[in-house]
PQR file with spaces between the fields and no chain letter, atoms N, CA, C, O and H, PARSE charges and radii, in Angstrom:
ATOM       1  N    UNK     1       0.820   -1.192    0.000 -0.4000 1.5000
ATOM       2  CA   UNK     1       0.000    0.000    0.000 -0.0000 2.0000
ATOM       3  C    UNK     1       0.865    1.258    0.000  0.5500 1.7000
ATOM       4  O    UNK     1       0.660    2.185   -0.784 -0.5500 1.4000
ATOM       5  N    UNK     2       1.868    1.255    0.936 -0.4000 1.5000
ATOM       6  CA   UNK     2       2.729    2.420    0.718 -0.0000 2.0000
ATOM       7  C    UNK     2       3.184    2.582   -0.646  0.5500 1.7000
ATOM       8  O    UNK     2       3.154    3.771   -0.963 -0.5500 1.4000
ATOM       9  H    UNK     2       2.035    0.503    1.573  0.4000 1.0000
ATOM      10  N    UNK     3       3.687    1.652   -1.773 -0.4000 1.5000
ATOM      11  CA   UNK     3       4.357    1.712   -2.825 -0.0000 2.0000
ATOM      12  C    UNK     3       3.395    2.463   -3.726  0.5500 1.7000
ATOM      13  O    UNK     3       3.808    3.238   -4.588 -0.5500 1.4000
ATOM      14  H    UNK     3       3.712    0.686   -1.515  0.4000 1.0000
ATOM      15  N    UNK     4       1.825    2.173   -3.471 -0.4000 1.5000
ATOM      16  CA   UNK     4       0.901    2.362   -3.818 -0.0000 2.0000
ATOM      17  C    UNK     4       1.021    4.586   -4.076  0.5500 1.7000
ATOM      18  O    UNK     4       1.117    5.478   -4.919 -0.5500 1.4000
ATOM      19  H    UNK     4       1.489    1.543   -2.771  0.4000 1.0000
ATOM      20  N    UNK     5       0.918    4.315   -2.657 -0.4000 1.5000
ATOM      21  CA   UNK     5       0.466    5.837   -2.575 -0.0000 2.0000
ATOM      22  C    UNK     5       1.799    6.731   -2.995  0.5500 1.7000
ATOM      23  O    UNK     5       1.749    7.960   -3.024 -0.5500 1.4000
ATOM      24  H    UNK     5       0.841    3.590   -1.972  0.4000 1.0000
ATOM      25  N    UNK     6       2.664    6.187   -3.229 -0.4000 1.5000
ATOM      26  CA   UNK     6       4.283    6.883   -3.325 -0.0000 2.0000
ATOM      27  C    UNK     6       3.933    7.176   -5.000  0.5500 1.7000
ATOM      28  O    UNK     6       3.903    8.277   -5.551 -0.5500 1.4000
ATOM      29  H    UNK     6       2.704    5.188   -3.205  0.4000 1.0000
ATOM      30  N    UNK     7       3.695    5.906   -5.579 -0.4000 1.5000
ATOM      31  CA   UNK     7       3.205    6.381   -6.898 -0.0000 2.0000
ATOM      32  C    UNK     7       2.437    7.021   -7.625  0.5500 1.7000
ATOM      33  O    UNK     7       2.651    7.364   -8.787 -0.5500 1.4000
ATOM      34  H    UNK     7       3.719    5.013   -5.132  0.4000 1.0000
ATOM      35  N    UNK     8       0.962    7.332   -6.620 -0.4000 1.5000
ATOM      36  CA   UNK     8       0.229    8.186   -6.698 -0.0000 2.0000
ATOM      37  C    UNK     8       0.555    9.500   -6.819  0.5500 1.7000
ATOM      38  O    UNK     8       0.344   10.216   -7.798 -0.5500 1.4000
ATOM      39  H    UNK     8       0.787    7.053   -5.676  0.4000 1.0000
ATOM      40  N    UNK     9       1.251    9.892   -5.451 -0.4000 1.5000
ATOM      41  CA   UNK     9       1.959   11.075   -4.868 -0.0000 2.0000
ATOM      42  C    UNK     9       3.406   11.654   -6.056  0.5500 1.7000
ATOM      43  O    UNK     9       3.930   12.768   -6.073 -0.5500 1.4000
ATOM      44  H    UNK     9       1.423    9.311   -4.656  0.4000 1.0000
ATOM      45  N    UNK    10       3.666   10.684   -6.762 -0.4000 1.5000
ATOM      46  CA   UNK    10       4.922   11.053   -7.639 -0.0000 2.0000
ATOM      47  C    UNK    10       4.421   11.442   -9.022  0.5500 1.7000
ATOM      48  O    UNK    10       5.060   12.285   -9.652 -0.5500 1.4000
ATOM      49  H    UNK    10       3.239    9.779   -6.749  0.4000 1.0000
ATOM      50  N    UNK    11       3.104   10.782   -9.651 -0.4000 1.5000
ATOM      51  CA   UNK    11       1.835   11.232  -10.944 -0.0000 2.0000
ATOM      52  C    UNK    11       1.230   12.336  -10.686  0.5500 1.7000
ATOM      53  O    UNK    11       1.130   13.241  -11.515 -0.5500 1.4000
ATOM      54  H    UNK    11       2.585   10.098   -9.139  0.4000 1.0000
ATOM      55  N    UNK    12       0.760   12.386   -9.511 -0.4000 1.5000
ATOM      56  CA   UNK    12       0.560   13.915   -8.956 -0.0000 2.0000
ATOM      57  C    UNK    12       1.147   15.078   -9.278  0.5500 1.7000
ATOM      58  O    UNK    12       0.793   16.042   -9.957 -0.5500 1.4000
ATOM      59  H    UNK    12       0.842   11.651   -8.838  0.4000 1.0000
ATOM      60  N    UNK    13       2.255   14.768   -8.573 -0.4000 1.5000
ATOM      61  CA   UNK    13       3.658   16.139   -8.319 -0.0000 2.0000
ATOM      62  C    UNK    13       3.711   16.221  -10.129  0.5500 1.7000
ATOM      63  O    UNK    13       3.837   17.287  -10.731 -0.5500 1.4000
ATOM      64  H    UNK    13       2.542   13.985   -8.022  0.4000 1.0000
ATOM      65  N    UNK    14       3.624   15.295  -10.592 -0.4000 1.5000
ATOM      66  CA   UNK    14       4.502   15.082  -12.330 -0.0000 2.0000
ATOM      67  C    UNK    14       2.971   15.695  -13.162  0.5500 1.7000
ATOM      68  O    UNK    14       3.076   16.303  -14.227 -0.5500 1.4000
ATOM      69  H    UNK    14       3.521   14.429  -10.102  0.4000 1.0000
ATOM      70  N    UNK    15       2.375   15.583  -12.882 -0.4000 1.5000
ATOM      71  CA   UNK    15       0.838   16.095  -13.433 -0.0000 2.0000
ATOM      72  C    UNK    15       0.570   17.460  -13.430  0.5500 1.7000
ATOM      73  O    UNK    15       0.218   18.129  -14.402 -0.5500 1.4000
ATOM      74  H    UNK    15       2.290   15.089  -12.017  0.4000 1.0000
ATOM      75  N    UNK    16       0.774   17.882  -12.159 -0.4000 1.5000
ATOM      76  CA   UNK    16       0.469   19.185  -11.578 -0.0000 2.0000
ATOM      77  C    UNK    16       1.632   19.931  -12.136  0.5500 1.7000
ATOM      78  O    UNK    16       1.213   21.050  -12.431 -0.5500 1.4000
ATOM      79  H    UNK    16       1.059   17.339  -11.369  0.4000 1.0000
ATOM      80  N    UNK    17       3.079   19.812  -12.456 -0.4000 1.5000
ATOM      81  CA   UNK    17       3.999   20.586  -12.897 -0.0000 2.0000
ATOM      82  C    UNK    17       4.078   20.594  -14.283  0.5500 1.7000
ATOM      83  O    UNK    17       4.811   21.454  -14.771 -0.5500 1.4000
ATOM      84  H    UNK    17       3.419   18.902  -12.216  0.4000 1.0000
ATOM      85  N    UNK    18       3.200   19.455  -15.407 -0.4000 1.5000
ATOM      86  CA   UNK    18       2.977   19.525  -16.862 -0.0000 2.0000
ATOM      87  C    UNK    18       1.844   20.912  -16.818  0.5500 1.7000
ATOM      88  O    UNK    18       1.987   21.910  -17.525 -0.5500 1.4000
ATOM      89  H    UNK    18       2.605   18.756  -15.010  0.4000 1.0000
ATOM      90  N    UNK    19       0.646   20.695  -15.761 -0.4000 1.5000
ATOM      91  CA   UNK    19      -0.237   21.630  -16.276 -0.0000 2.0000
ATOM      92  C    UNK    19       0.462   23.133  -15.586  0.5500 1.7000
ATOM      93  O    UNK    19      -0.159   24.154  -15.882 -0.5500 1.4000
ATOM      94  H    UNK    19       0.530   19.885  -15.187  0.4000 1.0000
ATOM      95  N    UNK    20       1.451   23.271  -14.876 -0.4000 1.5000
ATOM      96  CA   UNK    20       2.079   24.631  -15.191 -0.0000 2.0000
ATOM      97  C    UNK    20       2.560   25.023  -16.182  0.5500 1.7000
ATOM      98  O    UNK    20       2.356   26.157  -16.615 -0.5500 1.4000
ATOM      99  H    UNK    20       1.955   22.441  -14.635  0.4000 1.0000
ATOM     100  N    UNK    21       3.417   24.019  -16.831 -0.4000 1.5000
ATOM     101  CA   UNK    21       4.509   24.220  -17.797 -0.0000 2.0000
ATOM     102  C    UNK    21       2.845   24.826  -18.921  0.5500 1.7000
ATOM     103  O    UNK    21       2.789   25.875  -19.562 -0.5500 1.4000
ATOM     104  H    UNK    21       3.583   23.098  -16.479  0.4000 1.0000
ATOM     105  N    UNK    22       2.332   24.336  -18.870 -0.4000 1.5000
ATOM     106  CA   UNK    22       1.650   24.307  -20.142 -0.0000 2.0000
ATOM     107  C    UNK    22       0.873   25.995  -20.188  0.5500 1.7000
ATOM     108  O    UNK    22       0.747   26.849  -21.065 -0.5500 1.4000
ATOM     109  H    UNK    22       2.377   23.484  -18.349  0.4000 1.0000
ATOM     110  N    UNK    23       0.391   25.861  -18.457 -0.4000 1.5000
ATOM     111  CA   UNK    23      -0.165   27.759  -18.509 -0.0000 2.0000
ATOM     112  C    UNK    23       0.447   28.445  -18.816  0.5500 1.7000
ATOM     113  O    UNK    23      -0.016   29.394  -19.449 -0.5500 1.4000
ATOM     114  H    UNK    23       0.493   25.166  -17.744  0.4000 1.0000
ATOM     115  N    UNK    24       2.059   28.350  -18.505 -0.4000 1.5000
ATOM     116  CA   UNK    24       2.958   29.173  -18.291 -0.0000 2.0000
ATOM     117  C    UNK    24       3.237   29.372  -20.054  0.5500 1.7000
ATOM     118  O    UNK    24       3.338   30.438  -20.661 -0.5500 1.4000
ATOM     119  H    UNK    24       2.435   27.579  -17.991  0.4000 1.0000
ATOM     120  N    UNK    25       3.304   28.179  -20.524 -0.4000 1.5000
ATOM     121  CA   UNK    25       3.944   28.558  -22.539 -0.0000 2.0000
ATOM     122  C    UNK    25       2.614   29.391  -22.680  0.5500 1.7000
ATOM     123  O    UNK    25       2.745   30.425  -23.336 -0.5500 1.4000
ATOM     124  H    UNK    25       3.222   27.313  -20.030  0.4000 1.0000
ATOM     125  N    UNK    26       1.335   29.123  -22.173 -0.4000 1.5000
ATOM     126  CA   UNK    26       0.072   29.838  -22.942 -0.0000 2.0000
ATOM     127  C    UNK    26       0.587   31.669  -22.539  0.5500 1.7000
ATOM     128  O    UNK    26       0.666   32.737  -23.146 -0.5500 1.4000
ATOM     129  H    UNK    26       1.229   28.284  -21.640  0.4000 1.0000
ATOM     130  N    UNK    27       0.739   31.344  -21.683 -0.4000 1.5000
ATOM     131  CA   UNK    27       0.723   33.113  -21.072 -0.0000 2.0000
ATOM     132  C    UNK    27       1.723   33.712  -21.945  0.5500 1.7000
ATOM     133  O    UNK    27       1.517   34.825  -22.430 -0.5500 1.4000
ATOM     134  H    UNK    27       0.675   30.477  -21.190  0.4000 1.0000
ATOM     135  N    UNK    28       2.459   33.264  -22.108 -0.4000 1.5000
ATOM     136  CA   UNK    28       3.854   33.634  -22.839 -0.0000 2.0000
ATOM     137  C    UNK    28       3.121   33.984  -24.072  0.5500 1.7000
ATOM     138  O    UNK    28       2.971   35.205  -24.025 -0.5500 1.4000
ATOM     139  H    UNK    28       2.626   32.361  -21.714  0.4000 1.0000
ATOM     140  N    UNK    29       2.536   33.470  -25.262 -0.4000 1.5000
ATOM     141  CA   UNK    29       1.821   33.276  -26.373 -0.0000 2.0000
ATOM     142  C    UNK    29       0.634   34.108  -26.314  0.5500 1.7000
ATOM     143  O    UNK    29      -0.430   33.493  -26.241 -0.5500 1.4000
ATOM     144  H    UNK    29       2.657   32.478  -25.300  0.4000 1.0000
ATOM     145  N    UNK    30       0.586   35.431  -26.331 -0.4000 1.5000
ATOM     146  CA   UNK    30      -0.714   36.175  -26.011 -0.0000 2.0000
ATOM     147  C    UNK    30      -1.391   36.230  -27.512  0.5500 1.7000
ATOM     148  O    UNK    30      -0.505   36.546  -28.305 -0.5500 1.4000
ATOM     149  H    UNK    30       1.450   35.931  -26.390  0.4000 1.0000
ATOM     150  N    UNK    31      -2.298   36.089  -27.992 -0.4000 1.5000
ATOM     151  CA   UNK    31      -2.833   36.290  -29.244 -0.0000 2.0000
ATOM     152  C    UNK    31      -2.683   37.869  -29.589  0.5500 1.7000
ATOM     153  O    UNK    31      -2.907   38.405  -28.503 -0.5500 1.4000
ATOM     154  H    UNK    31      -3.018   35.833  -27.348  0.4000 1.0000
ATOM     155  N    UNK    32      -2.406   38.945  -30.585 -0.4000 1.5000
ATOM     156  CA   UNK    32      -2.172   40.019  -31.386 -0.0000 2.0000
ATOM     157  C    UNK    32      -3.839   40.647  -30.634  0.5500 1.7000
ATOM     158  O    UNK    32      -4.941   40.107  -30.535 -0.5500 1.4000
ATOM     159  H    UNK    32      -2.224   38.510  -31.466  0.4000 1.0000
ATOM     160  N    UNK    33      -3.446   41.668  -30.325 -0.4000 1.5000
ATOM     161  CA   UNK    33      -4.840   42.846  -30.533 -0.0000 2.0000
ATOM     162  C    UNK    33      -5.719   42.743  -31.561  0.5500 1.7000
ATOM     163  O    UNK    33      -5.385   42.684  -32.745 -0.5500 1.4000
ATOM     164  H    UNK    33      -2.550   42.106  -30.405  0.4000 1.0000
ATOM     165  N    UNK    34      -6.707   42.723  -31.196 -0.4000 1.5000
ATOM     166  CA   UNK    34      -7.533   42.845  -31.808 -0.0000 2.0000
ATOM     167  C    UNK    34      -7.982   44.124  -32.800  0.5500 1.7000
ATOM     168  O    UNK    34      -8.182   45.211  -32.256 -0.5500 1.4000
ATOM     169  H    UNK    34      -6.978   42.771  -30.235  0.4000 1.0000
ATOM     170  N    UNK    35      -8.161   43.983  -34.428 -0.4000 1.5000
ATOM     171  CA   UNK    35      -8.145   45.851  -34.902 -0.0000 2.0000
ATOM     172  C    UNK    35      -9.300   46.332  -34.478  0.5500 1.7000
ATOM     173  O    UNK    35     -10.346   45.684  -34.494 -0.5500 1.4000
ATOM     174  H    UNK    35      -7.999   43.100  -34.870  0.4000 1.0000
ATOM     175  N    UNK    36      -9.198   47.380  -34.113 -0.4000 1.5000
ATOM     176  CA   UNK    36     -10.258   48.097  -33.456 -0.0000 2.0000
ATOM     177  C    UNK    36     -11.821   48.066  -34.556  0.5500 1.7000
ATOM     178  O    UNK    36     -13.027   48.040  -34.311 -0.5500 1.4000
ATOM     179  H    UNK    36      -8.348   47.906  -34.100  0.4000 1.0000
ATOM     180  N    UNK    37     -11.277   48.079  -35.380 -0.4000 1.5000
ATOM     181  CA   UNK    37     -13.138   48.283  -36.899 -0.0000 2.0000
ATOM     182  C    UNK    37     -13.506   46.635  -36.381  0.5500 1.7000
ATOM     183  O    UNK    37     -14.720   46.430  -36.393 -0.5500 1.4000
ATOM     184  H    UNK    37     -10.297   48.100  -35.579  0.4000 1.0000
ATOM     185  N    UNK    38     -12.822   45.660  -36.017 -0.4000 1.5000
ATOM     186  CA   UNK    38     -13.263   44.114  -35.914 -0.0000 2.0000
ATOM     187  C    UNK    38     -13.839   44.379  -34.439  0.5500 1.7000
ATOM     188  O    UNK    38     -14.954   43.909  -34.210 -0.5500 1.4000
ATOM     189  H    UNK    38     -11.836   45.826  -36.008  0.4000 1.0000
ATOM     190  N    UNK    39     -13.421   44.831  -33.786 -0.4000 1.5000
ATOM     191  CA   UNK    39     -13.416   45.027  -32.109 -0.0000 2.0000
ATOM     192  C    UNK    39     -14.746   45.786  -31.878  0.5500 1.7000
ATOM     193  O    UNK    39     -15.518   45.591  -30.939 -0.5500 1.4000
ATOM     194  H    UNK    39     -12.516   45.212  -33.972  0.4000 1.0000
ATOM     195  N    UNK    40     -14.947   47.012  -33.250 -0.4000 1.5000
ATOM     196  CA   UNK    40     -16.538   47.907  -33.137 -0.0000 2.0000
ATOM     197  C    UNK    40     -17.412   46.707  -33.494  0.5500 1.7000
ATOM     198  O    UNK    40     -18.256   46.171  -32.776 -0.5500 1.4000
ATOM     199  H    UNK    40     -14.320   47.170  -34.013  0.4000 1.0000
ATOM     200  N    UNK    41     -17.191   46.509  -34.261 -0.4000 1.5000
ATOM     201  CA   UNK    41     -18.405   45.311  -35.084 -0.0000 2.0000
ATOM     202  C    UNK    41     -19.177   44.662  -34.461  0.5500 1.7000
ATOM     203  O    UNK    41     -20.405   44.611  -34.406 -0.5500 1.4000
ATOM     204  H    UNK    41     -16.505   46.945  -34.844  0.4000 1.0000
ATOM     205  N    UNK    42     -17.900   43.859  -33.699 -0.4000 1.5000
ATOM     206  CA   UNK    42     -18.203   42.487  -33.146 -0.0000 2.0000
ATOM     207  C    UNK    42     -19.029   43.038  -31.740  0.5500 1.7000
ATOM     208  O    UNK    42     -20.007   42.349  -31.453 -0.5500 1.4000
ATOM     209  H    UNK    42     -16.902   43.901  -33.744  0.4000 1.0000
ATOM     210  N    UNK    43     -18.751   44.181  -30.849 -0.4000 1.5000
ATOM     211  CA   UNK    43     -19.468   44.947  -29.629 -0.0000 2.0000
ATOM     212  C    UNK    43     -20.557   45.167  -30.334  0.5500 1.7000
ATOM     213  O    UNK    43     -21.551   44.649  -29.824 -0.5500 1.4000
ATOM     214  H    UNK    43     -17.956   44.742  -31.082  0.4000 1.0000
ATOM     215  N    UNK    44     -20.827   45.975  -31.717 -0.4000 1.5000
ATOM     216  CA   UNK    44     -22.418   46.577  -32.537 -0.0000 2.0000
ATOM     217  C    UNK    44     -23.048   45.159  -32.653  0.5500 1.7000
ATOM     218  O    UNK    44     -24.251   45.388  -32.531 -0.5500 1.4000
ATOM     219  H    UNK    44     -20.021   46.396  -32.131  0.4000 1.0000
ATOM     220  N    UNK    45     -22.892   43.816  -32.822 -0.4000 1.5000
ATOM     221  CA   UNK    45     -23.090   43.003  -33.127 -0.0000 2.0000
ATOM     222  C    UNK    45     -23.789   42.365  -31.633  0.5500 1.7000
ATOM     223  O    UNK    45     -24.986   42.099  -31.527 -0.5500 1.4000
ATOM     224  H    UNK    45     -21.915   43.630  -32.921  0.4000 1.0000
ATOM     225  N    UNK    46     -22.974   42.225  -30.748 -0.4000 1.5000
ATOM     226  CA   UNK    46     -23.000   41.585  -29.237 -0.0000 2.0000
ATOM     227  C    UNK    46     -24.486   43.011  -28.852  0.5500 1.7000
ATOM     228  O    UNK    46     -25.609   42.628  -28.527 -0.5500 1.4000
ATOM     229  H    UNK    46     -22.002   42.441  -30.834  0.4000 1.0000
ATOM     230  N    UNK    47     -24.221   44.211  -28.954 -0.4000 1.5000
ATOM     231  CA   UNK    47     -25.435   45.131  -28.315 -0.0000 2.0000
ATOM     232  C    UNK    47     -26.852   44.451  -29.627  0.5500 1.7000
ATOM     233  O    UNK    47     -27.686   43.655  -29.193 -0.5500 1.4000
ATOM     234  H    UNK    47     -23.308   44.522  -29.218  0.4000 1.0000
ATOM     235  N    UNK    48     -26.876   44.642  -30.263 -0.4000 1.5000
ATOM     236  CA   UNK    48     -28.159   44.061  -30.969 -0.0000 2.0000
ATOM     237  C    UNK    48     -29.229   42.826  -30.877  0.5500 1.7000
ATOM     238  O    UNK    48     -30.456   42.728  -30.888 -0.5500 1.4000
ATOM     239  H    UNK    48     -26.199   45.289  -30.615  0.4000 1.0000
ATOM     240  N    UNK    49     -27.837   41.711  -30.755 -0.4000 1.5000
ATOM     241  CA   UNK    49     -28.717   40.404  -29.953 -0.0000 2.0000
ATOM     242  C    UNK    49     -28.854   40.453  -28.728  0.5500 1.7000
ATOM     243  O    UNK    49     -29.458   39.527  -28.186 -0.5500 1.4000
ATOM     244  H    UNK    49     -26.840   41.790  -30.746  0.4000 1.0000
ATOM     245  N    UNK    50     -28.390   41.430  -28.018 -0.4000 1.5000
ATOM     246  CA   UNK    50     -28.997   41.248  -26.597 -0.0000 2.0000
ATOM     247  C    UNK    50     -30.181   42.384  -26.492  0.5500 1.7000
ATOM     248  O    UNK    50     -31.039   42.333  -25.610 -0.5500 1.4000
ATOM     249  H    UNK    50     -27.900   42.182  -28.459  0.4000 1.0000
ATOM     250  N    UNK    51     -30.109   43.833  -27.898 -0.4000 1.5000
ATOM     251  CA   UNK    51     -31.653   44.168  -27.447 -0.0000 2.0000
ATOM     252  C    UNK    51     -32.222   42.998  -28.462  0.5500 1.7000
ATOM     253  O    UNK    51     -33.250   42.651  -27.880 -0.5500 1.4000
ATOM     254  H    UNK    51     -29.412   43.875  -28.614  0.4000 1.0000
ATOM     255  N    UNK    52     -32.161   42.510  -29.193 -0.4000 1.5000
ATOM     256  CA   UNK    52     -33.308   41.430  -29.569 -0.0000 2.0000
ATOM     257  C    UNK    52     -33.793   40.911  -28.198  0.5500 1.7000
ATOM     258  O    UNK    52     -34.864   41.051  -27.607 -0.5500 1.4000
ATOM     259  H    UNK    52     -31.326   42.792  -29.665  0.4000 1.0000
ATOM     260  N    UNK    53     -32.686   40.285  -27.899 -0.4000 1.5000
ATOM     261  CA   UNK    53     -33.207   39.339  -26.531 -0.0000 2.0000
ATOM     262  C    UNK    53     -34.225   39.927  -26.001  0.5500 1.7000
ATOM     263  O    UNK    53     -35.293   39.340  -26.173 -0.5500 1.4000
ATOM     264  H    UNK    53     -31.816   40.171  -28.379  0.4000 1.0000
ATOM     265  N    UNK    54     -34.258   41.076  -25.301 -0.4000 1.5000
ATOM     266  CA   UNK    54     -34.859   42.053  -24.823 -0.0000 2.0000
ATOM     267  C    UNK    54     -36.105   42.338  -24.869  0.5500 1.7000
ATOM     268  O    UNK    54     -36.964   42.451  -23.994 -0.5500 1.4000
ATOM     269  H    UNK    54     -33.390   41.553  -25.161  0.4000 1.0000
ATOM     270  N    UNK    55     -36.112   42.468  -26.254 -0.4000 1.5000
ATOM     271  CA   UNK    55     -37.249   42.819  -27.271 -0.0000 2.0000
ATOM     272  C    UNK    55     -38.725   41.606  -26.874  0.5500 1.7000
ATOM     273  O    UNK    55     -39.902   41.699  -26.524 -0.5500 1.4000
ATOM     274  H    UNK    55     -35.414   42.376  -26.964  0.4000 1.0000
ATOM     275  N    UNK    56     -37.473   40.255  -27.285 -0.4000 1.5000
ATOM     276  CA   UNK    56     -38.224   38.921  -27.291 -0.0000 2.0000
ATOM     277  C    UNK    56     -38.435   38.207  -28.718  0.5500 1.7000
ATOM     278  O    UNK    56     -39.080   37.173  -28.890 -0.5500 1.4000
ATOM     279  H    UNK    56     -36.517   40.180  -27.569  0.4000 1.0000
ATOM     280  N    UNK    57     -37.588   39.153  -29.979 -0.4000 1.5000
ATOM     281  CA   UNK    57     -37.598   38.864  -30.633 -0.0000 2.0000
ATOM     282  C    UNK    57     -36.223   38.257  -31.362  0.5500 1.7000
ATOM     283  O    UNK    57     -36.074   38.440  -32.570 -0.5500 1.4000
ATOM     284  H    UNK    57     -37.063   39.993  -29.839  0.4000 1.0000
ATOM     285  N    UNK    58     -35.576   37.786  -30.859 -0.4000 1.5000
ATOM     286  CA   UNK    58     -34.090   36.797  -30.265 -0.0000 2.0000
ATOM     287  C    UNK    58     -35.242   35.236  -31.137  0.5500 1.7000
ATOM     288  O    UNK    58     -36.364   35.186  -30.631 -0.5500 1.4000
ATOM     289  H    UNK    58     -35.697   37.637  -29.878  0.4000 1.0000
ATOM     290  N    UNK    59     -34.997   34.200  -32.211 -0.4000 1.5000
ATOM     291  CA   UNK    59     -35.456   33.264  -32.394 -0.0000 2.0000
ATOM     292  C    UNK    59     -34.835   32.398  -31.768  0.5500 1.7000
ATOM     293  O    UNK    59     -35.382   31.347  -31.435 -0.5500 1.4000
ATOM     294  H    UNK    59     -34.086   34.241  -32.621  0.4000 1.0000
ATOM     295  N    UNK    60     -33.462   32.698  -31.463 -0.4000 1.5000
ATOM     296  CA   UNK    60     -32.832   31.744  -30.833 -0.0000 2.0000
ATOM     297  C    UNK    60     -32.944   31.079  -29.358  0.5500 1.7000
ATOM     298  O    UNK    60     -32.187   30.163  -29.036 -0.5500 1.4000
ATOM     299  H    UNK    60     -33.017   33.552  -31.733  0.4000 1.0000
């Protein structure tokens, strides 16, 4: 049982330090800004279906 839990405890430690490594390359890797005319759009776009929603006239 001890050998048991030693191996547990060692997949663990080895698990938990892949999913750093892995946040850590993401953070590093930020995706480019967004251009601002894509950035209006997509907000004019996001305010409209939510007054649809609103409205009640949202089909979705």
């Amino acid at each position: 049982m001890i050998g048991h839990n030693t191996r547990m405890r060692d997949w663990l430690s080895s698990a938990q330090a892949a999913r750093i490594e892995d946040i850590g390359r993401g953070i590093s890797r930020r995706s480019p800004p967004l251009d601002p005319e894509l950035k209006r759009r997509r907000d004019e776009a996001e305010q409209r279906r939510q007054l649809r929603e609103l409205i009640g006239a949202d089909p979705y």
